[in-house]
Each structure stands twice: as C-alpha cells, then as structure tokens.
C-alpha positions as a Markdown table, in Angstrom:
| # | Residue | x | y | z |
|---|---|---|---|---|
| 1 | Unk | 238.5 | 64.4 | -103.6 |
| 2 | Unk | 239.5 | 66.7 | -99.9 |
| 3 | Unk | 238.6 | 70.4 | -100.0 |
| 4 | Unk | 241.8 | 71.2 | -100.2 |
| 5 | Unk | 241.7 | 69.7 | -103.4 |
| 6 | Unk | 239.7 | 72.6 | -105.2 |
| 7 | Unk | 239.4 | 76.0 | -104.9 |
| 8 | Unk | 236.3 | 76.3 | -103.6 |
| 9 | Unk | 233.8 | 73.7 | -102.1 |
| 10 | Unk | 232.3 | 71.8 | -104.5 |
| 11 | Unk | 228.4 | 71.6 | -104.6 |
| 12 | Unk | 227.9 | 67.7 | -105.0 |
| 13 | Unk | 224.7 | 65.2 | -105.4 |
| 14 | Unk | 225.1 | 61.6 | -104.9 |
| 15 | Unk | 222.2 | 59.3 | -105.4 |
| 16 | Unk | 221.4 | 56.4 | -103.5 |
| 17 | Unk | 222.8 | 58.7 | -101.1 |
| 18 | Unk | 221.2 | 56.7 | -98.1 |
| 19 | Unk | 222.7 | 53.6 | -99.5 |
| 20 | Unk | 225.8 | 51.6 | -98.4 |
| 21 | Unk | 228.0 | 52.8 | -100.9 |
| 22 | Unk | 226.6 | 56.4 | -101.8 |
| 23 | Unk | 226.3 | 56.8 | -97.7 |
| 24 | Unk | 230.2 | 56.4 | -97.6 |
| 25 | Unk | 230.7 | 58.7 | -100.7 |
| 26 | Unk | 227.9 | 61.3 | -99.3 |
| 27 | Unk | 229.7 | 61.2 | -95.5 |
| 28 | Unk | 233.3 | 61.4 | -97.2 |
| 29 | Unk | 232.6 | 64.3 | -99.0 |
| 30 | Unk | 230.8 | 66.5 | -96.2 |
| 31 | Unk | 233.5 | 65.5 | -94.0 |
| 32 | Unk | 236.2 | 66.8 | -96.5 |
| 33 | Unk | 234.0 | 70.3 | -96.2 |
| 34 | Unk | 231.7 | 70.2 | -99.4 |
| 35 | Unk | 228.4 | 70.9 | -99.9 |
| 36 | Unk | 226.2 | 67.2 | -100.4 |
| 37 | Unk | 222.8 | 66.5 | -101.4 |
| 38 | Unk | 221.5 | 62.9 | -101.4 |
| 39 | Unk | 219.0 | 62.2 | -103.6 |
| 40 | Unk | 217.3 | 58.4 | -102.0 |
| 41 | Unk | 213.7 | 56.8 | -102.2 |
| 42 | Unk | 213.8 | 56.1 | -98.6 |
| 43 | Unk | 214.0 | 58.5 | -95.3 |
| 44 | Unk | 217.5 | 58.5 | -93.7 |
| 45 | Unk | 218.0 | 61.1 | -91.0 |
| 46 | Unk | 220.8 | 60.4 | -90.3 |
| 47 | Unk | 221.9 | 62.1 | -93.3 |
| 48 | Unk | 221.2 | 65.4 | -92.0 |
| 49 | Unk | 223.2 | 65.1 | -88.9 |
| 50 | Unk | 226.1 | 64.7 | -91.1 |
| 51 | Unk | 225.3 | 68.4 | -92.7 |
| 52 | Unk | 223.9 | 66.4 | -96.1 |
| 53 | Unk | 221.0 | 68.2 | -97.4 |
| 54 | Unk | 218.4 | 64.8 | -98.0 |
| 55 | Unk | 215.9 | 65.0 | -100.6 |
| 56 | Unk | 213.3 | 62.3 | -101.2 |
| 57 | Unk | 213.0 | 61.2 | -104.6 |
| 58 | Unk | 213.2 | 58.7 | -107.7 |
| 59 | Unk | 216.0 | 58.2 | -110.0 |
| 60 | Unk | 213.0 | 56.8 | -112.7 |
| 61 | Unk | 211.5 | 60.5 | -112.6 |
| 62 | Unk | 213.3 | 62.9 | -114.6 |
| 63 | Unk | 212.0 | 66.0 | -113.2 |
| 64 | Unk | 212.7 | 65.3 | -109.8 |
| 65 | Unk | 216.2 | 64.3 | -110.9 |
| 66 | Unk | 217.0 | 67.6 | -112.7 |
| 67 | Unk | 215.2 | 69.5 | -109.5 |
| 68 | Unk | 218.2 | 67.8 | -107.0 |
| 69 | Unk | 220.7 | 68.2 | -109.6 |
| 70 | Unk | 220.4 | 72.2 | -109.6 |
| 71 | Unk | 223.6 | 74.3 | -109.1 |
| 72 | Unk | 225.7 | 70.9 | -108.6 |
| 73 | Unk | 229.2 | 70.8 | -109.6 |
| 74 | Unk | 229.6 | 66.4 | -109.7 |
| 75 | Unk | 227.0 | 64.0 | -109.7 |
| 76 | Unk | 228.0 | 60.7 | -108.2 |
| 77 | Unk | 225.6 | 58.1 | -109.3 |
| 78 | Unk | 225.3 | 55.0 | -106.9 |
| 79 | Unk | 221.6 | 54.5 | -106.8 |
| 80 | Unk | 220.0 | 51.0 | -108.3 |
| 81 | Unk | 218.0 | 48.5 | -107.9 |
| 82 | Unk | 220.0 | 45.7 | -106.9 |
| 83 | Unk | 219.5 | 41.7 | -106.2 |
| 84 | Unk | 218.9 | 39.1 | -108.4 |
| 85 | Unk | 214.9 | 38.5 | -108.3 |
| 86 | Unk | 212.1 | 41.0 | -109.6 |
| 87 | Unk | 210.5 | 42.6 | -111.9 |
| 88 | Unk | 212.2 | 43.0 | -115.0 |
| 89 | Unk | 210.3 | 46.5 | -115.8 |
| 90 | Unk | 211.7 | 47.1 | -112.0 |
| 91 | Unk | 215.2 | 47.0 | -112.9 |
| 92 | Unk | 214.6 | 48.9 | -116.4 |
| 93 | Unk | 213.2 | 51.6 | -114.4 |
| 94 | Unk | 215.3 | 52.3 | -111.9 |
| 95 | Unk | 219.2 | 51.0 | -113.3 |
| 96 | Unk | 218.4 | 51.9 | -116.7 |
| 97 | Unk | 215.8 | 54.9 | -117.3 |
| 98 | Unk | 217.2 | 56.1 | -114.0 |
| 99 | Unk | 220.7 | 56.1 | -115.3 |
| 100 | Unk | 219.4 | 58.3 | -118.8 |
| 101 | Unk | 217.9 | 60.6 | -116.8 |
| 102 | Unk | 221.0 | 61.2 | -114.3 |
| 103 | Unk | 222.7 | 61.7 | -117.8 |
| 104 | Unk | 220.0 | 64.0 | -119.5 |
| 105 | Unk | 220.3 | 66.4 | -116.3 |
| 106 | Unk | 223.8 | 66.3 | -115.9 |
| 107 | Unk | 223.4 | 67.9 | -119.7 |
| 108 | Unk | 220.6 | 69.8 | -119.1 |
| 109 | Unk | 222.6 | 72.1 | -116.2 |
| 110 | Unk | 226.2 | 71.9 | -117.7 |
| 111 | Unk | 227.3 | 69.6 | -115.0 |
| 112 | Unk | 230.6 | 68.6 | -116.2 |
| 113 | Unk | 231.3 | 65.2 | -114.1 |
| 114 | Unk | 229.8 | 62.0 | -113.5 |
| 115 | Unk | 230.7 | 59.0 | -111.7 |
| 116 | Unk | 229.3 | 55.6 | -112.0 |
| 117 | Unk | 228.7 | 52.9 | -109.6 |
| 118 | Unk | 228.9 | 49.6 | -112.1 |
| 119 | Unk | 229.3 | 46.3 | -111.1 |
| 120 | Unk | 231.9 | 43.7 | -111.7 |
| 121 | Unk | 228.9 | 41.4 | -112.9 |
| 122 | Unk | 228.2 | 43.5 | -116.6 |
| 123 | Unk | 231.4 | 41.6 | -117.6 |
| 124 | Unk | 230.1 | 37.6 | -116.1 |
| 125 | Unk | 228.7 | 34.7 | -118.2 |
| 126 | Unk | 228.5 | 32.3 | -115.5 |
| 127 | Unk | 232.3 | 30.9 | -116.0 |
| 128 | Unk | 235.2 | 32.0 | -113.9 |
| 129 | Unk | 236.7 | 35.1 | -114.4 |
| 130 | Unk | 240.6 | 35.1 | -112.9 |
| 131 | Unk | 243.0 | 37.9 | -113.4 |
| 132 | Unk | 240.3 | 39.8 | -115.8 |
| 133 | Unk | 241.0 | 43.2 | -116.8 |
| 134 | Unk | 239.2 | 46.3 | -118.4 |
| 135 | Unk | 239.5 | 44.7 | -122.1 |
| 136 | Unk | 237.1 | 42.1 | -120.9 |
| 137 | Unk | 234.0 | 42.0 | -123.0 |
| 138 | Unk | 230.3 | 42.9 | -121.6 |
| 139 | Unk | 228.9 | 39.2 | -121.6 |
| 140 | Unk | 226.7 | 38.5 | -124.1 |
| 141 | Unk | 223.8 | 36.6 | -121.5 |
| 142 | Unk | 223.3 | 37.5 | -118.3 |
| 143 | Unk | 221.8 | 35.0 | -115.6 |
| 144 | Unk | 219.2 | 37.7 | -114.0 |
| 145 | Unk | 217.9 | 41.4 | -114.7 |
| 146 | Unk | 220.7 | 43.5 | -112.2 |
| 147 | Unk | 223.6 | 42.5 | -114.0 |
| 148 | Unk | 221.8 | 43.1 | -117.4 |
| 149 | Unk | 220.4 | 46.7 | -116.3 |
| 150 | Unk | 224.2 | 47.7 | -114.9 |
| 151 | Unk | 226.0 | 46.5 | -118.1 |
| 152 | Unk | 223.2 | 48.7 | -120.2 |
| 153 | Unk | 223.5 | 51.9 | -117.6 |
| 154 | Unk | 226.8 | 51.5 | -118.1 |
| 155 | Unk | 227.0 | 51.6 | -121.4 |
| 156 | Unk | 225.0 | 54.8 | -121.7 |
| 157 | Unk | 227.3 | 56.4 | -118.9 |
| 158 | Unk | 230.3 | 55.9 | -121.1 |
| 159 | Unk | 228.8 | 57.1 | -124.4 |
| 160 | Unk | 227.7 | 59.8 | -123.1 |
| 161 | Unk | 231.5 | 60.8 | -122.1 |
| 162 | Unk | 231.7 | 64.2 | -123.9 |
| 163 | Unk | 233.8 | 67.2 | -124.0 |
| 164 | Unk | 231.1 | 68.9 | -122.3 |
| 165 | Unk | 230.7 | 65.7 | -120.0 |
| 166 | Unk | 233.3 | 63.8 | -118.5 |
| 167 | Unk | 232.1 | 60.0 | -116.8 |
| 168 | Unk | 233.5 | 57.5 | -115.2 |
| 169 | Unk | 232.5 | 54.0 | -114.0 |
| 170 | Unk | 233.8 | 52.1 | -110.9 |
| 171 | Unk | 233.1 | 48.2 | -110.8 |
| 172 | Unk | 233.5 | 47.5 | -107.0 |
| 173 | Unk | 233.4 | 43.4 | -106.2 |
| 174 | Unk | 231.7 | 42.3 | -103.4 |
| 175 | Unk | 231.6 | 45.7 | -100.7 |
| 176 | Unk | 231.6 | 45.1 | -97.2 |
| 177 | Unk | 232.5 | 46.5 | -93.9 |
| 178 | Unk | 230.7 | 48.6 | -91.0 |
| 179 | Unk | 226.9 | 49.8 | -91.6 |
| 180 | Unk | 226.3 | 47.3 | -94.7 |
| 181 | Unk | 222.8 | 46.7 | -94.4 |
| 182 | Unk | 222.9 | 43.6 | -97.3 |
| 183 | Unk | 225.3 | 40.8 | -97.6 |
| 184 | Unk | 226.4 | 40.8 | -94.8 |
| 185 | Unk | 223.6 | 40.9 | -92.0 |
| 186 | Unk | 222.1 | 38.2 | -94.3 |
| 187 | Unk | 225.3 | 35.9 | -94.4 |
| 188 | Unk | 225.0 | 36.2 | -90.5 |
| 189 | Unk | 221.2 | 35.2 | -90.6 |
| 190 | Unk | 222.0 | 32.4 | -92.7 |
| 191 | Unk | 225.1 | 30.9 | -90.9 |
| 192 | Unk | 222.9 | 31.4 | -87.1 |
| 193 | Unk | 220.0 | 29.6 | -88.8 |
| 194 | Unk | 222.5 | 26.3 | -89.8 |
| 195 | Unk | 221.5 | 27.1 | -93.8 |
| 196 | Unk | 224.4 | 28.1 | -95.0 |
| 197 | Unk | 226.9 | 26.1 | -97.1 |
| 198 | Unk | 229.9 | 26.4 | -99.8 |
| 199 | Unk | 228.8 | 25.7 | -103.2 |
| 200 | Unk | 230.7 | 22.6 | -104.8 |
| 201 | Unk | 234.0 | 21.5 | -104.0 |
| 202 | Unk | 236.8 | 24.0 | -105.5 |
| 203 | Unk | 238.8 | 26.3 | -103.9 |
| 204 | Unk | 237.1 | 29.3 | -106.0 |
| 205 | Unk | 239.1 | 32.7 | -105.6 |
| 206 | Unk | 237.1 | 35.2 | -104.8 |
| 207 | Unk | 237.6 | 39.1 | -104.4 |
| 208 | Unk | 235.8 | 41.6 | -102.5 |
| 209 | Unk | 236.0 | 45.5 | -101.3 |
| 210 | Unk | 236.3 | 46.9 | -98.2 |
| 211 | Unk | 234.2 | 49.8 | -97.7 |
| 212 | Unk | 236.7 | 52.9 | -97.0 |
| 213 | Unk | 238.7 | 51.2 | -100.4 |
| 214 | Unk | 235.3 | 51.3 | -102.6 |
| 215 | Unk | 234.5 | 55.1 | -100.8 |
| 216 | Unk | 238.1 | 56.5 | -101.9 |
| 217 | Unk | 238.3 | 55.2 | -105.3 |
| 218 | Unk | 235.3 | 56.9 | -106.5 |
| 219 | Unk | 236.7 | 59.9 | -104.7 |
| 220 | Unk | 239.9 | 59.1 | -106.4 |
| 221 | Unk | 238.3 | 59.0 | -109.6 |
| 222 | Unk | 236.7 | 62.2 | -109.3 |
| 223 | Unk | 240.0 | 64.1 | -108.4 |
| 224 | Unk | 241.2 | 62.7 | -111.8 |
| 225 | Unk | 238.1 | 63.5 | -114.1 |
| 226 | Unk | 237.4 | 66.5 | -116.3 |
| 227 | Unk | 236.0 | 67.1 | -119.8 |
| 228 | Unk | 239.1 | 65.4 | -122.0 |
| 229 | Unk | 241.1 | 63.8 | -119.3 |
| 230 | Unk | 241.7 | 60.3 | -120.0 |
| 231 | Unk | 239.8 | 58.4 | -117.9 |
| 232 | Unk | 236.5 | 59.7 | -119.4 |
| 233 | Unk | 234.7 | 57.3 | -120.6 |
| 234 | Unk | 236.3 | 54.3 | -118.7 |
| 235 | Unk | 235.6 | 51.7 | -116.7 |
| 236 | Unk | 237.6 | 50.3 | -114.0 |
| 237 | Unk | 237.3 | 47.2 | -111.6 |
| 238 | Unk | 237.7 | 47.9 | -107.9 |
| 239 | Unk | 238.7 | 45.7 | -105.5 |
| 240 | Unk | 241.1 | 44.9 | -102.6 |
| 241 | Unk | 243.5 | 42.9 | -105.0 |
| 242 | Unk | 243.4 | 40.2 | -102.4 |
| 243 | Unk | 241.8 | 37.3 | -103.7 |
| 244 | Unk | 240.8 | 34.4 | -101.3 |
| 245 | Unk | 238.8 | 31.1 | -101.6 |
| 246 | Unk | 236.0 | 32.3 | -100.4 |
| 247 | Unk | 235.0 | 29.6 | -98.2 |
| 248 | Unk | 238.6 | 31.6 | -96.0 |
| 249 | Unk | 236.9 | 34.7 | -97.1 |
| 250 | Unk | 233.7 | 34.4 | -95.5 |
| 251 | Unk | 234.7 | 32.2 | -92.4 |
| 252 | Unk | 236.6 | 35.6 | -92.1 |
| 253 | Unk | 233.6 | 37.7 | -91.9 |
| 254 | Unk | 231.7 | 35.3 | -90.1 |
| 255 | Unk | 234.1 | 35.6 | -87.3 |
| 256 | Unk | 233.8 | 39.4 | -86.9 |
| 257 | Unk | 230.5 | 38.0 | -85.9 |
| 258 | Unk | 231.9 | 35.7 | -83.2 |
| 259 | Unk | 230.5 | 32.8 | -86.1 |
| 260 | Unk | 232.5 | 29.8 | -87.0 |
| 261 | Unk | 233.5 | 29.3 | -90.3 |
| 262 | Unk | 231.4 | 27.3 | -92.7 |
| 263 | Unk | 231.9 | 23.4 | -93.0 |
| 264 | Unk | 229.0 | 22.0 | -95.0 |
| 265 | Unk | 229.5 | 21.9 | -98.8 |
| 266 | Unk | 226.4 | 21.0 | -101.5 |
| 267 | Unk | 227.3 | 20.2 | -104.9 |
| 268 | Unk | 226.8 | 22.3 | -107.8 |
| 269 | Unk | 224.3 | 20.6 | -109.5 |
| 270 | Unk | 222.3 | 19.8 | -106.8 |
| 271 | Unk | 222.1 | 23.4 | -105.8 |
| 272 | Unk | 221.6 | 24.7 | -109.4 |
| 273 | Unk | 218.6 | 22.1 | -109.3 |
| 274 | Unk | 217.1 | 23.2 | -106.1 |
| 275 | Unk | 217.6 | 27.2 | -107.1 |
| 276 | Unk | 215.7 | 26.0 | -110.5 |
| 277 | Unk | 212.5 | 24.4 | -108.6 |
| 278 | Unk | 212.7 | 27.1 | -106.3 |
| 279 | Unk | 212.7 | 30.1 | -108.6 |
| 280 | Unk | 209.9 | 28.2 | -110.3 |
| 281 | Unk | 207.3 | 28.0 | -107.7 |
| 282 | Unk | 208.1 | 32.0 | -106.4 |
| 283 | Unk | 207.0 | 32.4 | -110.1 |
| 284 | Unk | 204.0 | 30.3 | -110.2 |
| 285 | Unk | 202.9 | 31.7 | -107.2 |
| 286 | Unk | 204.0 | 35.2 | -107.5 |
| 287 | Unk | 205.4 | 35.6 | -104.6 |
| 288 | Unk | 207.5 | 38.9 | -104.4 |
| 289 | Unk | 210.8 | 37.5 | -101.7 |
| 290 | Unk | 213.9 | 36.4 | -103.6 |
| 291 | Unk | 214.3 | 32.9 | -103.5 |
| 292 | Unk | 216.9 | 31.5 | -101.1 |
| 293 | Unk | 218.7 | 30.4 | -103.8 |
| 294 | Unk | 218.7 | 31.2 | -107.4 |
| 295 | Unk | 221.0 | 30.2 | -110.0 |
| 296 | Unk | 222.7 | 33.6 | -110.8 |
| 297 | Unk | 223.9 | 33.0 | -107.0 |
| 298 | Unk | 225.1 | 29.5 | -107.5 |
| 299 | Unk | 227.1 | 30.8 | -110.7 |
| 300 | Unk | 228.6 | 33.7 | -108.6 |
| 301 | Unk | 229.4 | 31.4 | -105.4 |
| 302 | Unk | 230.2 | 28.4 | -107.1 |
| 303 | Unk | 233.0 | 30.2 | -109.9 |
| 304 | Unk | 236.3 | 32.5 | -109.4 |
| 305 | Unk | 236.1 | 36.4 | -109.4 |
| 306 | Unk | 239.1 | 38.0 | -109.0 |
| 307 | Unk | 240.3 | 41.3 | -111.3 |
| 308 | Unk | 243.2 | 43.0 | -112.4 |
| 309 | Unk | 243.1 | 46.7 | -110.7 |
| 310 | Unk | 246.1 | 47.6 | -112.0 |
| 311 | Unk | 244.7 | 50.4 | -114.5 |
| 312 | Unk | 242.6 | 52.1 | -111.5 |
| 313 | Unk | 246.1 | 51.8 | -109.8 |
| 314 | Unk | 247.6 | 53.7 | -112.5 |
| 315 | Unk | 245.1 | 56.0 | -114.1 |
| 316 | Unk | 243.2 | 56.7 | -111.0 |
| 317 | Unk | 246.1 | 57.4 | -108.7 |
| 318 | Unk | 244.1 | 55.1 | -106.3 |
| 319 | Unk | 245.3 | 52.1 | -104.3 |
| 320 | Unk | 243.1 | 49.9 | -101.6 |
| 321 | Unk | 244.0 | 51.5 | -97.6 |
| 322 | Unk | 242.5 | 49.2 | -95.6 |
| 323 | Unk | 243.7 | 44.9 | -96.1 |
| 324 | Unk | 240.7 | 42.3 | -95.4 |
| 325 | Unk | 242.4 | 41.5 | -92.1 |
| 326 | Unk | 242.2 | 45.3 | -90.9 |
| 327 | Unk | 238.7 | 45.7 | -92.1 |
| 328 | Unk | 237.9 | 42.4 | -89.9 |
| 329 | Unk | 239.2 | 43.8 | -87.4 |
| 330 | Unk | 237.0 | 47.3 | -87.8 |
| 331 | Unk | 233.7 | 45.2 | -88.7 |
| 332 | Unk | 234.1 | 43.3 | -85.4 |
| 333 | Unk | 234.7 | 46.5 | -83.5 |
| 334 | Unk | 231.9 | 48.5 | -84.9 |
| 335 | Unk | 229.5 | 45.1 | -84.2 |
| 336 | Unk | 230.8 | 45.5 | -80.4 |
| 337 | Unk | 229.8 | 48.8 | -80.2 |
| 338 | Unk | 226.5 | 48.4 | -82.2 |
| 339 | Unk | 224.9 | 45.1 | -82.2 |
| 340 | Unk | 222.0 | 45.5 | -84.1 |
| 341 | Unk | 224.1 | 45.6 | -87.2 |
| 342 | Unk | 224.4 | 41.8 | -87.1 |
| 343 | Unk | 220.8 | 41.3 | -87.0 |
| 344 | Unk | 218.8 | 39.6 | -89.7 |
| 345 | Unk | 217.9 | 41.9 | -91.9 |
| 346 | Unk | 214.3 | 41.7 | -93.2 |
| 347 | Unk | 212.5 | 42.3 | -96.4 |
C-alpha cells in the first residue's frame, strides 16, 4: 500500500506500533506519505521522528482504543502479548479482549478495513506441519496460552468480516531481521553463554520471515482488501518459502553475529523432561521469568514448520523480496553499524 496507490493519503493506526512488526508496518506506511498513529503500551520516540503520531495506550481498554481509532481509514492490528509463559488472564486480556475491542471500534467509526497479525502456531498440535496450507484446521489443544489467545482473536477477526468490514489475517513464521528486539538478541545471548543446543536428532525443516517480506505482505494485503473482495475473511500463512533444517537456519543467523554455528544436540525427551521440572518450580514458586525451556518450545524446535504460501502468492499479489541469504547479509550490516542490537536482551 504506496501513496500512489490511493487517491488521497490514507489516515492509518497500527497497534503495537512500537513493536517489531507494527514498527516496520507503521515506518512503511509514513514513508509511502500516509498519515500513522501507533497505538503501544510502551514509550518509543523514535516513532515521532519518523512523522508517526504515538499515543500511549492499551488494546484491553476499549475506550482508549476507539479514542486512537478516530477519523482512521485502516486499522492494522499487530499488538499482543506474546511468549509462551504467563498469566493466562494476561493473554485473555490483551490477544483476545484486545482483539474485540479493535473490532467493536473499527464498527463503532465505519472503519472499513482491518488487518490481522496471526500466528502460524493457531494451526500447531505439537506434530510436524510440512507443506500445510490455509485448509489446515485450528488445532484442537494448544501447548501454552499465546497460541490459544491468537487462534481465538483470530477467529473473531474473521467473523467479523462484513460488508461493512472487510479483515484479513497474516500468519507470519518465525520474523527476523534488523531492530528485532526478541528472538534474535536472545538466540545471541544463549549461543555466547554456551547454553544453546538443537533439540533431538532430525533434520527438522523449518521456515521463517524476513522482516521487509512480513512488512510488505500486510501492506500487500491491504492494497487487496475492501468490503466484498475476496480475501475478507481469510487467513494466509507468510513466510519466505525457504524452508531449512533449522540447525543451517540458525547457524545462519548466528553468523551475522560473527557466532559459530550450533554443535551440541540434547535429546527430545530429555529436554521435554527438563522443560517439565522447570516450568514446575517457576510455578511453585511464582516466579514471573519464562523458563529457559518449556515444552511448547521443545515441540516448536524439535518438529517441522514449513507452509504453503501459494494462496498469499495468488490472492494477495504478494511475493517474499528479500531471500534468507540477502537478509543475512542486511542483519550483519545493520549489527556493524549498531552493536547494541546483539546485546542480551533483558526482561
């Protein structure tokens, strides 16, 4: 979605607009000459200097969400609470209640478009998934609350597809590039700190999403979307469409790091045992930090995940720029120029 794709410049919010993805969507979309507000929990003032209007907020409060919705032409929806350990009423709040009141003021002010940020993981049971498409089921147990809370916002976001409302959601695997403040700075922390290892002994493919690729599809999908076009009310996964074995896949990041690639392998049981007893004592004791393992993250690092994104091909007129090996070679460039990004990240 450029400027020159509309008549006028469109007046847009994006939630989580301070986050990795929404950042990227909220940048784009200035850049291309519209009007952006970010709607975050956090401060970023960075934002600002971009010529995005910030407003503080919280997608669990519905008044504030109708407040930064006003006079809005799109709402792109990327804010969530994501990881695999908390609260369970912490992820209803924000991924689901947040998610119904995005919707009910999207309604409430005749908004006509909505785009979803999804997840690959509404659709995983804990077995591989290889080749999956769009007719792939929402699995029917879910190994922690985030993937739960998506597959439920998700839901809502496509019922609510309307002629009044037209929504779409994106299910981008595994993003990663320059400024991700996540998985990657805490892949680096873990391979500096000798505690990182593959998980079991197969050559699991694995897909993941540069960046830019995630960025443009959702713009992508908003050029297509309208009140009755086709893709309202879809779903699509989004990914690079080039699977690796991740154990090639993350040596790769971990050389735009200057790292060597990992060598040390645990077995699956043995890990899904440790994440058990470890998970169990954070309970008993309360404490808050995610465990350093759990057993959603020996299911996802220990099975394949690669997808068919041949209907976002098709339908959204969308294809994935940037290969792994060129976004390697940006993620190592942008660490030269700005260390800090390869620092552990805390909390």
């Amino acid at each position: 979605m450029t400027a020159s794709s509309a008549a006028r410049p469109l007046h847009v919010l994006v939630t989580g607009g301070g986050g990795f993805i929404g950042g990227g969507i909220a940048r784009a979309l200035a850049a291309a000459g519209h009007s952006v507000r970010s709607f975050s929990r956090g401060e970023h003032p960075g934002l600002a200097e971009r010529g995005i209007e910030p407003i503080r907020g919280d997608v669990a409060d519905a008044a504030a969400v109708l407040v930064a919705a006003e006079g809005c032409d799109i709402v792109f929806h990327a804010a969530a609470r994501a990881g695999v350990w908390g609260k369970r009423r912490d992820y209803e709040r924000s991924n689901v209640l947040g998610t119904e009141n995005v919707i009910a003021a999207c309604r409430a002010l005749r908004i006509p478009r909505l785009v979803f940020t999804s997840s690959p993981s509404v659709t995983f049971d804990g077995r591989d998934q290889e080749g999956v498409d769009e007719s792939a089921p929402y699995a029917e147990r879910f190994l922690a609350d985030y993937p739960r809370t998506k597959a439920a916002a998700e839901r809502l976001v496509r019922a609510a597809a309307s002629e009044s409302l037209a929504t779409v959601s994106l299910r981008p695997h595994l993003v990663w590039g320059p400024g991700d403040p996540h998985f990657f700075p805490r892949l680096v922390e873990r391979a500096r700190s000798k505690r990182l290892a593959l998980i079991g002994s197969r050559e699991c493919r694995v897909d993941s999403t540069f960046i830019d690729n995630a960025v443009e599809a959702h713009l992508a999908a908003a050029q297509r979307l309208a009140p009755g076009s086709p893709i309202s009310g879809k779903a699509y996964f989004i990914s690079n469409g080039e699977p690796l074995p991740l154990g090639i896949l993350l040596g790769k990041l971990l050389f735009a790091a200057g790292l060597p690639p990992i060598r040390k392998r645990v077995p699956v049981k043995l890990a899904y045992g440790l994440a058990a007893i470890g998970e169990g004592i954070h309970r008993t004791i309360r404490r808050r930090s995610e465990p350093k393992l759990t057993r959603f993250t020996v299911r996802q690092f220990s099975t394949a995940h690669w997808f068919d994104i041949g209907a976002a091909r098709r339908e959204l007129g969308w294809t994935p720029r940037v290969s792994i090996d060129e976004g390697i070679v940006m993620l190592k460039a942008s660490l030269a120029e700005r260390p800090r990004t390869a620092a552990p990240a805390r909390g």
